[in-house]
N, C-alpha and C positions, 0 to 999 in steps of 0.2 A: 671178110668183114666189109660191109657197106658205109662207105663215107657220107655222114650227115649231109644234106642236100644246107644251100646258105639259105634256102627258103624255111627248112625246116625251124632251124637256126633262131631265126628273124619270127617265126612266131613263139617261138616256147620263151625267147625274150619277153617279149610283148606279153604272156601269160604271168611271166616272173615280177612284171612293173606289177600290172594288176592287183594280183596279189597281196603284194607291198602295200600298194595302195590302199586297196580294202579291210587289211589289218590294222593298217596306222588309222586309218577313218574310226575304227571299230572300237580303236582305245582310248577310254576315258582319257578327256583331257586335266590336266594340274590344275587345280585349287587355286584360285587365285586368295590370298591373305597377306593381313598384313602384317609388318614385323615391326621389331625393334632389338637395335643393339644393347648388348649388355655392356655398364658402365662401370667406372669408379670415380664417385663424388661423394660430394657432401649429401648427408641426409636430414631432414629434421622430419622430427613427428608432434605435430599439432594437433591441438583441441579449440574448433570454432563453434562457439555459440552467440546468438544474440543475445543481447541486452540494451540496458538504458542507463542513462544517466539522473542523479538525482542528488540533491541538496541534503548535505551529511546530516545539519541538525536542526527541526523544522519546530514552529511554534504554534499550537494551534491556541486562539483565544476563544473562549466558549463563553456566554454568559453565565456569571457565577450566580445569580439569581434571574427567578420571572421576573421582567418587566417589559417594558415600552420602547423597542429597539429605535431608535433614529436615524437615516438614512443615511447609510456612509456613502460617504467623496472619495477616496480613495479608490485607485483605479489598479490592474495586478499590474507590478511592476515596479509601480512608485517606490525609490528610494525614502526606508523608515528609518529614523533613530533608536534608540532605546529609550522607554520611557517616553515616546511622544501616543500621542492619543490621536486613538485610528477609529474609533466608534463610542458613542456614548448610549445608556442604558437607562430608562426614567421608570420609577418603580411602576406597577399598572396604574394604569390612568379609570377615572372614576366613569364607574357608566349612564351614559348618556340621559335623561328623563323625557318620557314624552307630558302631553300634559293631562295625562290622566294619574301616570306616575309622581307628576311634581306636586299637584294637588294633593295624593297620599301623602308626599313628603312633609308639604305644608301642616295636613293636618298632623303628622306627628310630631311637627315642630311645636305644634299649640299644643297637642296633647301635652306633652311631656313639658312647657311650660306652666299650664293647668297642674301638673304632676307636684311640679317644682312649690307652687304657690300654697299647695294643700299640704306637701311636709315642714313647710314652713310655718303655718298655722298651725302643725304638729308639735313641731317644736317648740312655741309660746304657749298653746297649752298644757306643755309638757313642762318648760321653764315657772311657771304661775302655778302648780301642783308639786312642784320642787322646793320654792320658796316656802312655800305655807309648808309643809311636813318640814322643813328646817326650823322656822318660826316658832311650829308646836313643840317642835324636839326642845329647842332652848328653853320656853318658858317653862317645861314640867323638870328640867333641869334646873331649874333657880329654886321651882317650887319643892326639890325633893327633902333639902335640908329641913323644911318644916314640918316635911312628914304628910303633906297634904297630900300626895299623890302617892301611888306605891310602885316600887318595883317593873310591876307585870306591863302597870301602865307607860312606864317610861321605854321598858323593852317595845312595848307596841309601835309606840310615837318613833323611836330610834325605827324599828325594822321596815315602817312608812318612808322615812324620810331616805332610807336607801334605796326602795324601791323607786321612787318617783325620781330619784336621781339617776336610778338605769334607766330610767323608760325616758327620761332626759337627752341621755344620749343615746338612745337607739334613735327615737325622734331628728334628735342630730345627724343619727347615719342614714337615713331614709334621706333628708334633706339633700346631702353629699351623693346621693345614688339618683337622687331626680334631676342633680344639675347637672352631672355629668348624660345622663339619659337626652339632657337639652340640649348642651353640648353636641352629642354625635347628631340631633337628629340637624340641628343647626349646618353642623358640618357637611353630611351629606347633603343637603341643600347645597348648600354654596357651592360643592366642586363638582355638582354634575349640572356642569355647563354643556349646552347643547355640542360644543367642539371636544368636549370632554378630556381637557389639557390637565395634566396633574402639573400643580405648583410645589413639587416640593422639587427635593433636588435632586442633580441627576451622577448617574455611577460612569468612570471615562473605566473604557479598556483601552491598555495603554499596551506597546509596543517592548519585549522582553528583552528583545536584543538587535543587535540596527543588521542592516538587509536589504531586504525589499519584498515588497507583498506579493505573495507565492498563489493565492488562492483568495478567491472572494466567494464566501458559501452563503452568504446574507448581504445583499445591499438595499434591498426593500426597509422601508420601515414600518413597526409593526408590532405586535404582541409575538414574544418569544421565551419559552420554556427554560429554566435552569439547565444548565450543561449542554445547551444546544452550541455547536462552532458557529463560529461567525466570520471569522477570517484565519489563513495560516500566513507565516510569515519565515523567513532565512536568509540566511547567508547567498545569494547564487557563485559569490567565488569560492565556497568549500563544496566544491563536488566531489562526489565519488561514485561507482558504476559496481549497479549491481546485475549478476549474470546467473538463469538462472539454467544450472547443466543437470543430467542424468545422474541418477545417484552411483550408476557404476563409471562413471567418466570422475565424478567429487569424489573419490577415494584414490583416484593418482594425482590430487592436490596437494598443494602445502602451502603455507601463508608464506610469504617471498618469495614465492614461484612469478618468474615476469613473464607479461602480458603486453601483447598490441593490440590500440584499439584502434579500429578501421572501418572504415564503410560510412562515416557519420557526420562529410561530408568538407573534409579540409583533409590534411595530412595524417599517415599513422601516428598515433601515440603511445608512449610507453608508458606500463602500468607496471602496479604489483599486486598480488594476492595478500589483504590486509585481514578476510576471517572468514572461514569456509562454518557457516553453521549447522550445529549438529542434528537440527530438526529437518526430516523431506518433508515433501507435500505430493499430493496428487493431480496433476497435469494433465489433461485432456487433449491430446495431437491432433495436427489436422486432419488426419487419418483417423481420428475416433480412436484412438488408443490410448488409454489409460497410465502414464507416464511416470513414476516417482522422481522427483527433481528436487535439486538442493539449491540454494540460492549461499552466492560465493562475491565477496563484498571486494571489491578492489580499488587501491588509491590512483589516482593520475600522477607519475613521475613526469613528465615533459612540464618544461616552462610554462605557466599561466596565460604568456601573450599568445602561444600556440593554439590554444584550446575556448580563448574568452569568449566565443561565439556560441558555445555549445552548451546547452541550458537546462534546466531540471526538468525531466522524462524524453530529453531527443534519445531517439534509439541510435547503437552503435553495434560491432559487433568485435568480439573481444577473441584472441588466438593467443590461446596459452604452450608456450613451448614445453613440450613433456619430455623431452629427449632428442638428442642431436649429436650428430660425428661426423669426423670427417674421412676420405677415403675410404667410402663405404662401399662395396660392390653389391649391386642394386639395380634389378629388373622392374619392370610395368608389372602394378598389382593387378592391372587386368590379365595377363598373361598368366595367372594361376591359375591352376584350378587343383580339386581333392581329387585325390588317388589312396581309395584305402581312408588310411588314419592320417596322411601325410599332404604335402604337396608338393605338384606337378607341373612341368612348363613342357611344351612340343619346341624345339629346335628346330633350326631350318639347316640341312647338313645334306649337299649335295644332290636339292632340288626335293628331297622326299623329310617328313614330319619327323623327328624320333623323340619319345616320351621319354624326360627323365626325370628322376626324382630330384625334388631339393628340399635345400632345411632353411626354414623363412626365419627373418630375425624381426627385426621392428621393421612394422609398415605404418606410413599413412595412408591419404586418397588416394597419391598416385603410386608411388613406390614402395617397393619392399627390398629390406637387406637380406641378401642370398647368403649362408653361411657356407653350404655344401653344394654341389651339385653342377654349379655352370662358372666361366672364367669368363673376365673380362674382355670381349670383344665379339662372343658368340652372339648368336641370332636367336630369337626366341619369338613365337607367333604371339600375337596379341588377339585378345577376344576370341582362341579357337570355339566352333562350333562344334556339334554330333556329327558333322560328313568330316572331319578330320582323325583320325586313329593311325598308329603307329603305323610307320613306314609308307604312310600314301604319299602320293607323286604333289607335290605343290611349287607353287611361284611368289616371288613377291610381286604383290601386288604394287607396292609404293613404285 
């Protein structure tokens, strides 16, 4: 038997590095991902939505008739009373005449003077045609006892002297009809002055409860309509905050469910759920989705001096506590993913992925309560991709 030469040796070594070499070259290298430990803490699970805030009990003043609005002074803001007068209201003011119109006026001022003068003439020959058919009546009434006159003829004389006493006062009602005829045409004369000011009097809208003016929807002066607003008015220290959420988010409400509100530019505050109403609406998302949303009325619980900067419609954004515990054992919700009907996290166990199942409890944004499947201190991948599958070779990346 032939003893290996040391040259021999010294190359099939040198074949063996090789080798080694170009196999480890040729082997995918680990995954780099990232991780996180599995914990036991406290968990809560919240509900954030935006909303606003708004002045609990608001006033709106509208004109209770047409008239002549006058230019309110009142600026939004201003501290009202109750009962103090925030805008006055003057019935319509008379329209103006040019002088072709005031000439008409004139002449129906004279006409209907003219008018006046001729039932008046009506009347005295209607009073002088009254007298005489009474005059006749008496005398064939003295004469009847002698028999000089008959009967037929006295009924005649009587049914004269009634008639001429209607026509008496119809003459009298024409009279009463042409002075008032004088009367308007008088009147509209006189108030339509070229500024065309109504002199009668004027109606105050008054202030229903003390506050401060919330809105100014009329401060021009001017011709305005029955029921149109013209100013709102409230309280600004009775706020309250309405929020408006998903109709499947308002059915894990309940009225004393507490609430913080945040983001609205001072310190959180503490609220509560004071009336989840039972009507939705239809919501349009930024995203052009078509939304069902229930709007969910909440009181401010924090101190007044906390919150006195924050004023009717600033936005805020409200986090309703749904649910909370403590020693909760509890993985990254991004760490899930579906397997089947169920879900799944990849572990990090001895450099390679391993898929297991678990049973999820309550999650928010970021965490989920693990009931089954993983113990407190393991490793679990966060955001696994498609190039991750059971038993591949990985690193942490962190």
């Amino acid at each position: 038997m032939k003893t290996p030469k040391p040259r021999h040796l010294i190359w099939a070594l040198i074949a063996l590095t090789l080798t080694a070499l170009l196999v480890w070259g040729l082997m995918p290298s680990p995954l780099r991902v990232e991780t996180a430990k599995v914990a036991v803490e406290p968990l809560q699970v919240t509900l954030e939505e935006e909303g606003r805030a708004r002045v609990r009990d608001r006033f709106v003043l509208s004109a209770p008739i047409s008239g002549y609005l006058r230019r309110v002074t009142a600026k939004v803001g201003d501290t009202v009373q109750s009962g103090q007068t925030l805008a006055q209201l003057e019935p319509l003011r008379a329209e103006a005449l040019d002088d072709r119109r005031r000439a008409e006026a004139q002449a129906r001022v004279e006409a209907a003077g003219a008018g006046l003068s001729a039932a008046a003439e009506s009347v005295s020959a209607a009073r002088t045609d009254a007298t005489l058919a009474k005059t006749e009546l008496e005398r064939l009434q003295k004469l009847l006892p002698t028999q000089a006159v008959t009967e037929q003829q006295l009924a005649a004389a009587r049914a004269a002297s009634q008639r001429s006493e209607a026509t008496l006062r119809s003459a009298r009602f024409g009279e009463d009809v042409a002075r008032h005829d004088l009367q308007a045409a008088r009147t509209a004369l006189r108030f339509a002055g070229d500024d065309g000011v109504s002199r009668q009097g004027v109606l105050a809208l008054k202030s229903p409860a003390s506050g401060a003016l919330l809105r100014l929807l009329r401060d021009s002066e001017g011709v305005i309509m029955a029921g149109a607003p013209v100013l709102e008015v409230g309280d600004p220290a009775a706020l309250e905050v309405v929020v408006d959420v998903l109709s499947s988010d308002a059915v894990q409400l309940q009225p004393g469910m507490a609430a913080t509100l945040e983001r609205w530019g001072g310190e959180p505050l503490a609220a509560t759920v004071r009336r989840i109403e039972p009507v939705g609406f239809t919501r349009v998302s930024a995203l052009g989705v078509d939304e069902q949303r229930v709007t969910v009325v909440l009181d401010i619980a924090s101190p007044p001096e906390q919150w006195r900067r924050l004023g009717d419609g600033y936005r805020l954004e409200a986090r309703f506590l749904l649910w909370q515990g403590e020693n909760i054992l509890q993985a990254p919700t991004a760490a899930l993913f579906r397997q089947g009907e169920g879900w799944a996290v990849f572990t990090l166990k001895d450099g390679r992925a391993k898929m297991t199942p678990v049973t999820v409890g309550h999650r928010n944004g970021l965490q989920a309560e693990i009931l089954t499947g993983l113990k407190a201190g393991d490793t679990v991948i966060v955001q696994p991709d498609g190039r991750i599958s059971d038993g591949i070779r990985v690193e942490n990346g962190q």
